[in-house]
C-alpha positions as CSV (number, residue, x, y, z in Angstrom):
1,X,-18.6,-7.9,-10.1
2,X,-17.6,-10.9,-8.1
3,X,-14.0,-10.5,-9.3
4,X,-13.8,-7.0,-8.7
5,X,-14.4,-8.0,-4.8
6,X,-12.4,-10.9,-4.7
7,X,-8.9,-8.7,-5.9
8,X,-10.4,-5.7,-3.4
9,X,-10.5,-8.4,-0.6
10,X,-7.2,-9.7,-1.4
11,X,-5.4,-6.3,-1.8
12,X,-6.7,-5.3,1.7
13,X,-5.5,-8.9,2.8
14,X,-2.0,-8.4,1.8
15,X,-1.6,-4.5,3.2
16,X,-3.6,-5.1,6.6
17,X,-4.1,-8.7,6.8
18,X,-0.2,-9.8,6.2
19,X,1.2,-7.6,9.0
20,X,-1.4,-9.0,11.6
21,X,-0.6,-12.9,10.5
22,X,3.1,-12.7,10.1
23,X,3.1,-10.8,13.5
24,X,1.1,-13.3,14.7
25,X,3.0,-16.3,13.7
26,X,6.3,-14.6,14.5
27,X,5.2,-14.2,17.9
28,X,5.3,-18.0,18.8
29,X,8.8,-17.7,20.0
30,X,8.7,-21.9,20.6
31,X,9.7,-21.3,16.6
32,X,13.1,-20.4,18.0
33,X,13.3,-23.2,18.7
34,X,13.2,-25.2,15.6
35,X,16.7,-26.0,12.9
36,X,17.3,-23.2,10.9
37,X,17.1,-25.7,7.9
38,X,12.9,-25.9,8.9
39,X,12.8,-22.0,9.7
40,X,14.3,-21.9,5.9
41,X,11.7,-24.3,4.5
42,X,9.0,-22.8,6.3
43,X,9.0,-19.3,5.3
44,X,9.9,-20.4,1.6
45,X,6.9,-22.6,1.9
46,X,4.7,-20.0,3.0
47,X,5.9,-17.6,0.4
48,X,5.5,-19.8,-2.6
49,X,2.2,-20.6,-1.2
50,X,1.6,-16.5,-1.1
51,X,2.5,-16.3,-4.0
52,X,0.6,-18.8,-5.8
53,X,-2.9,-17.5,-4.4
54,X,-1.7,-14.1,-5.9
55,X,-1.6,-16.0,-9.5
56,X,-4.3,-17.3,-9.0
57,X,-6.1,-14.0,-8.4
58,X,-4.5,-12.5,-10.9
59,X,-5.7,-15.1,-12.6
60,X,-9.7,-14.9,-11.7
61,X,-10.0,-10.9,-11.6
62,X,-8.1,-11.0,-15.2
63,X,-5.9,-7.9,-13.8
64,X,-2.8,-9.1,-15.8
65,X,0.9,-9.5,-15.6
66,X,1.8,-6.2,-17.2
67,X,4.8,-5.6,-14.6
68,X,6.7,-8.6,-16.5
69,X,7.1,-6.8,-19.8
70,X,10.6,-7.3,-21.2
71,X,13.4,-4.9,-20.3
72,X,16.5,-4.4,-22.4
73,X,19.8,-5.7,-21.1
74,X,21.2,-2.3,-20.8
75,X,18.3,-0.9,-19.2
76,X,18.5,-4.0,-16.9
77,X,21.7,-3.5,-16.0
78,X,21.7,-0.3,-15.4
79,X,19.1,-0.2,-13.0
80,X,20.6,-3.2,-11.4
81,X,23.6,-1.6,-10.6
82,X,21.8,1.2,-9.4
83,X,19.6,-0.8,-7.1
84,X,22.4,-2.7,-5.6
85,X,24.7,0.5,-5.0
86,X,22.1,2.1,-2.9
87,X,20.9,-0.6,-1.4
88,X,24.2,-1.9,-0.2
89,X,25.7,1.6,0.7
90,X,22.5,1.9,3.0
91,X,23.2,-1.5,4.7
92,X,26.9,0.0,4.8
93,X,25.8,2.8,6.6
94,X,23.8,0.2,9.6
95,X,26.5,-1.6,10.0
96,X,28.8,1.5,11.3
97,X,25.7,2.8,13.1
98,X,25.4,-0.8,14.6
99,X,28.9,-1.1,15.0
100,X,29.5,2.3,17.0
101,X,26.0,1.6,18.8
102,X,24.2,4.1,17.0
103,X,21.1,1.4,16.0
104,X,18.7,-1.1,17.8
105,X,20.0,-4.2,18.3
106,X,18.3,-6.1,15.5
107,X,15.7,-8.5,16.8
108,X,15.7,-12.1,17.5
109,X,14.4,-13.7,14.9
110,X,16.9,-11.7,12.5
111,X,19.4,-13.5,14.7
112,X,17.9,-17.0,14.3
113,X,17.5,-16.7,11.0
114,X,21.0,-16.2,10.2
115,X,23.3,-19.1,8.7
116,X,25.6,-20.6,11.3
117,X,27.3,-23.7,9.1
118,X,28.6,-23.3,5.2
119,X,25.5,-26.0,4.7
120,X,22.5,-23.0,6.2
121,X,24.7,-20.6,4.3
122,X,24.0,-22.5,0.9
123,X,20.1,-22.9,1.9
124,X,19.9,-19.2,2.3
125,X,21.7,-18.9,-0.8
126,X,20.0,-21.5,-2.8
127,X,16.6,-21.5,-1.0
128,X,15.6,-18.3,0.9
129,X,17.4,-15.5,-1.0
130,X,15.6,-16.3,-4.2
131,X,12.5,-17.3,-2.7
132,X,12.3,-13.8,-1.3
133,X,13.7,-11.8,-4.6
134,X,10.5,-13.5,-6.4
135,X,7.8,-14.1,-4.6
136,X,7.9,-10.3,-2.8
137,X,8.6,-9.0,-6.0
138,X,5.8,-10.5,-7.6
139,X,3.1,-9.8,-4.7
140,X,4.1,-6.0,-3.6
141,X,5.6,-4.5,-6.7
142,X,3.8,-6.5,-9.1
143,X,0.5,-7.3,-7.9
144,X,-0.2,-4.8,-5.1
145,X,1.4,-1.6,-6.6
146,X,-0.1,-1.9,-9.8
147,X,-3.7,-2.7,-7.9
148,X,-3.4,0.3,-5.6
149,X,-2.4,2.5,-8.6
150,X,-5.8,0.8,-10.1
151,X,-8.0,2.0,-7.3
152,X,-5.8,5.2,-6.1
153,X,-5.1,7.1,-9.4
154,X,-1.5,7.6,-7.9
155,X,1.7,6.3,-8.6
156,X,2.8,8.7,-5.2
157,X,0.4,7.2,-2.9
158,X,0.5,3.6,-4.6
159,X,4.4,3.7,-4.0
160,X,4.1,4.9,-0.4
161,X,0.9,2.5,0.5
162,X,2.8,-0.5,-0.7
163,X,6.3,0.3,0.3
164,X,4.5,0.7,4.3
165,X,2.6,-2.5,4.0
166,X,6.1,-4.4,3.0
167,X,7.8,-2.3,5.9
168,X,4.7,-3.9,8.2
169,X,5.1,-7.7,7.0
170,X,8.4,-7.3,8.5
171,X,7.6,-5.3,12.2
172,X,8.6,-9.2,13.7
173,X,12.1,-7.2,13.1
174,X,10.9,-4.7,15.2
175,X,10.4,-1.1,14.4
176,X,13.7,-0.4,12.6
177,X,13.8,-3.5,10.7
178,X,10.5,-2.3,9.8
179,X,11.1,0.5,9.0
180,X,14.5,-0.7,7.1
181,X,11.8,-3.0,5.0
182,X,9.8,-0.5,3.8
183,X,12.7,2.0,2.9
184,X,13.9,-1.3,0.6
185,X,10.5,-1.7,-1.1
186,X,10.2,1.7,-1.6
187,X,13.5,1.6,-3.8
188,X,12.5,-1.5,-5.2
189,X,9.7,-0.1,-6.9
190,X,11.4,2.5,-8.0
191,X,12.5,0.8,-11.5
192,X,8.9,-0.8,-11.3
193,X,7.1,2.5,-11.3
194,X,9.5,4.2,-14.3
195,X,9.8,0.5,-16.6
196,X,7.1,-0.8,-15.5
197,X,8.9,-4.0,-15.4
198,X,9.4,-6.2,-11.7
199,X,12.6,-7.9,-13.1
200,X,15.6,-5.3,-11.9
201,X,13.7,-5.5,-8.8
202,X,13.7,-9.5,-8.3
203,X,17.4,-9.4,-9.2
204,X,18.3,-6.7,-6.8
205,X,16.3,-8.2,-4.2
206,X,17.9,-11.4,-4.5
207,X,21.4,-10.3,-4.6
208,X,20.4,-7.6,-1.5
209,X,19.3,-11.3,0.5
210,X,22.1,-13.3,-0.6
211,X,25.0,-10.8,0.2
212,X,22.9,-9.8,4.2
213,X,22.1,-13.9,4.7
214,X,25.9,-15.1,3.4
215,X,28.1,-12.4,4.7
216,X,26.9,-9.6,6.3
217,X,24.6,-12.0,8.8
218,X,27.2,-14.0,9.8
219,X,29.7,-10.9,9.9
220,X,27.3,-9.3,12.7
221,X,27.1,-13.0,14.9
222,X,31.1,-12.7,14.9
223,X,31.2,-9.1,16.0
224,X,28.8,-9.5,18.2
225,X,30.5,-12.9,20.0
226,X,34.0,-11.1,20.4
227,X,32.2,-7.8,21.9
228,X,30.7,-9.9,24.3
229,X,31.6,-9.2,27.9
230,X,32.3,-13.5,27.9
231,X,35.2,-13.2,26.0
């Protein structure tokens, strides 16, 4: 009984109770202010840390870690490339919107937390990017999907309850980063929902970071420098 609570709490924690704290955290703007070095070291910090209470619930409530079954390379592959194509023809498609005026100006902290120096650009790649394609992986697709599936009897509404609460951990982007977020984890689940398996979706997700922090980040700073009315 107690552990059925304790997994309950913690799956209401990480849909409501992750938007409010990373909102709230995100809205000290004296964070700004910090190297992006400690900006990178903080979140991968906090993620690991997120992460590592999620084992250990899975852990307690014996739930299991059935979303790491083995996938065949071909299968892998294949829904890699599939993942990635969509994914990056969708970020495509922003950056002519963005380009033409046609989306939001993304939000400050997107801006801070984009590589300025070849030696950020390796701590995305090394540090953040993979942080990210893991530790989100493991806690929305495969711990909260699988627990709202548990509790919901439905893979639709599991999908779309998880996919909104991932969207919501990332409204410090404002509504259309928000809203960019949950689009991503709703394809990221995708692969997750029909293999049953989180791995395509930790690749893709890493290789989704590592392209936006490493060239399509520092792409938008240039564009947006030699648009500027200084120049």
């Amino acid at each position: 009984m107690t552990s059925k609570i304790i997994n309950l709490v913690f799956v209401v924690f990480v849909v409501a109770g992750l938007p409010v704290l990373a909102h709230s955290t995100m809205s000290n703007e004296d964070l700004l202010a910090l190297p992006r070095k400690s900006l990178y070291l903080s979140a991968a910090l906090s993620q690991w840390l997120l992460a590592a209470l999620t084992f250990l619930v899975v852990l307690t409530t014996s739930v299991g870690f059935a979303e790491f079954r083995p996938v065949a390379p071909g299968t892998f592959a294949k829904w890699l490339a599939l993942l990635i194509a969509i994914s990056w023809g969708g970020l495509g498609v922003v950056l002519i919107f963005e380009a033409r005026g046609w989306w939001p100006e993304e939000s400050k902290w997107v801006y801070a937390l984009i590589p300025r120096t070849n030696e950020e650009r390796l701590w995305a790649l090394a540090l953040v990017a993979p942080t990210a394609g893991f530790c989100e992986e493991f806690l929305y697709r495969g711990y909260l999907l699988a627990q709202l599936y548990r509790y919901l009897h439905s893979a639709a509404w599991a999908w779309i309850i998880s996919s909104v609460a991932f969207g919501m951990a990332h409204w410090y982007q404002r509504a259309d980063g928000a809203t960019r977020a949950a689009l991503l984890g709703a394809l990221l689940a995708w692969p997750v929902i029909r293999l049953g398996s989180i791995y395509p979706s930790v690749a893709a997700h890493f290789l989704i970071d590592a392209v936006a922090l490493a060239w399509l980040g520092p792409a938008m700073l240039k564009r947006q420098t030699h648009s500027s009315p200084s120049r």
